[in-house]
C-alpha positions in Angstrom: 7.1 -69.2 -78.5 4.5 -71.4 -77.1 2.0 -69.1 -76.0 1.9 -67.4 -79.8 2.1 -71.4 -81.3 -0.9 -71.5 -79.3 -2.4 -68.6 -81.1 -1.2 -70.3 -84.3 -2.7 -73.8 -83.9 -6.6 -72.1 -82.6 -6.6 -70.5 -85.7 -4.9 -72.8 -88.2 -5.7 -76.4 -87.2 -8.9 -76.3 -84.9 -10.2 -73.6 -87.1 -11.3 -71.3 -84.4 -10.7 -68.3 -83.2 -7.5 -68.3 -80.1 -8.3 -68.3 -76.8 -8.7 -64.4 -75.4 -6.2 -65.7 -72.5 -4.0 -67.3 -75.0 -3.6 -63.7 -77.1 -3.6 -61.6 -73.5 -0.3 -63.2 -72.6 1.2 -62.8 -76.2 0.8 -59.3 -75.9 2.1 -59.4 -72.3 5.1 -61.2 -72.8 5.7 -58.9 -76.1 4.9 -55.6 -73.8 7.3 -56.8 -71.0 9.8 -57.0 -73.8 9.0 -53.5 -75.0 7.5 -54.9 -78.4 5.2 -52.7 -79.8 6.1 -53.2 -83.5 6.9 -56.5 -84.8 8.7 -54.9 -88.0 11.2 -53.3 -85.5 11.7 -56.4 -83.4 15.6 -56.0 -82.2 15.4 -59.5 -80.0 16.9 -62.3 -82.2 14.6 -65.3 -80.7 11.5 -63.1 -81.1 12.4 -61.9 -84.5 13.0 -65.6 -85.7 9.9 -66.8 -84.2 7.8 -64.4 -85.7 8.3 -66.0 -89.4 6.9 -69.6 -88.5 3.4 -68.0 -86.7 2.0 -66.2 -89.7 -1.7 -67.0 -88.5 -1.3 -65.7 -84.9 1.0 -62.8 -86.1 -1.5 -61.4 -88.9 -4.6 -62.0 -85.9 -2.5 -59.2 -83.5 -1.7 -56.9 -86.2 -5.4 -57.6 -87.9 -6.8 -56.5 -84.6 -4.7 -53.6 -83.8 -2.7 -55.6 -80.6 0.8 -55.0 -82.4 1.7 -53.1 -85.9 3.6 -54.6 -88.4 3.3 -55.9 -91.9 0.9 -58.7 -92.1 2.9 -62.0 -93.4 1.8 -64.4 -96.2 0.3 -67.5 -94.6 -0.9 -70.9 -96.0 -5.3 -70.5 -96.6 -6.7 -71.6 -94.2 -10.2 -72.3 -95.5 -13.1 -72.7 -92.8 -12.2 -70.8 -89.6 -15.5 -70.3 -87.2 -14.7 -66.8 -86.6 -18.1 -66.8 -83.8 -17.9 -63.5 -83.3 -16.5 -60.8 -85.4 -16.4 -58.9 -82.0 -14.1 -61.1 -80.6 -10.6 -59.4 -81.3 -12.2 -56.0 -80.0 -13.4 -57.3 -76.6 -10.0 -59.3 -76.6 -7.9 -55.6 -77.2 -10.4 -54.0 -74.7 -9.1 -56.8 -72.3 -5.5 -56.1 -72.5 -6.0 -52.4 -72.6 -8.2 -52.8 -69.0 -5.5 -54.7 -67.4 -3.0 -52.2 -68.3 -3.3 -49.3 -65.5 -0.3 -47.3 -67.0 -1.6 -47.2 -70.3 -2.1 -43.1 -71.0 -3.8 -43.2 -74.6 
């Protein structure tokens, strides 16, 4: 929950883009629990949390980290996306540090 608040808050309240490390664990912690999907989310906790991180949520599903249906969030006018880039290298990141990964 912390590590995908901290997602959240980049995004949301500083208006920036998250922190590659930040989104790297999210989708570690989400592949050590098997989560590829967030629609098909069978752990309670996880499936709860998910609701309250709309901004970090729609980023992993936006940049093809998780699938799942994107979630209404509050506008949040003004983000400095610096590089549209970004999410990719992030993905390409996660994907590298995965040696088992066969696709």
């Amino acid at each position: 929950m912390f590590k995908i608040r901290s997602v959240d808050d980049r995004i949301n309240l500083a208006h920036m883009e998250p922190r590659a490390q930040d989104v790297i664990d999210v989708v570690s912690i989400l592949r050590a629990f098997k989560i590829s999907d967030l629609d098909d989310v069978g752990i309670e906790l996880i499936r709860n949390t998910i609701p309250y991180f709309p901004n970090a949520v729609n980023y992993l599903i936006e940049n093809g980290m998780v699938r799942g249906t994107k979630l209404k969030k509050k506008e949040t006018q003004g983000v400095k996306f610096e590089d549209t880039e970004y999410g990719k290298r992030v993905l390409d990141q996660i994907q590298d540090s995965n040696p088992a990964r066969t696709s």
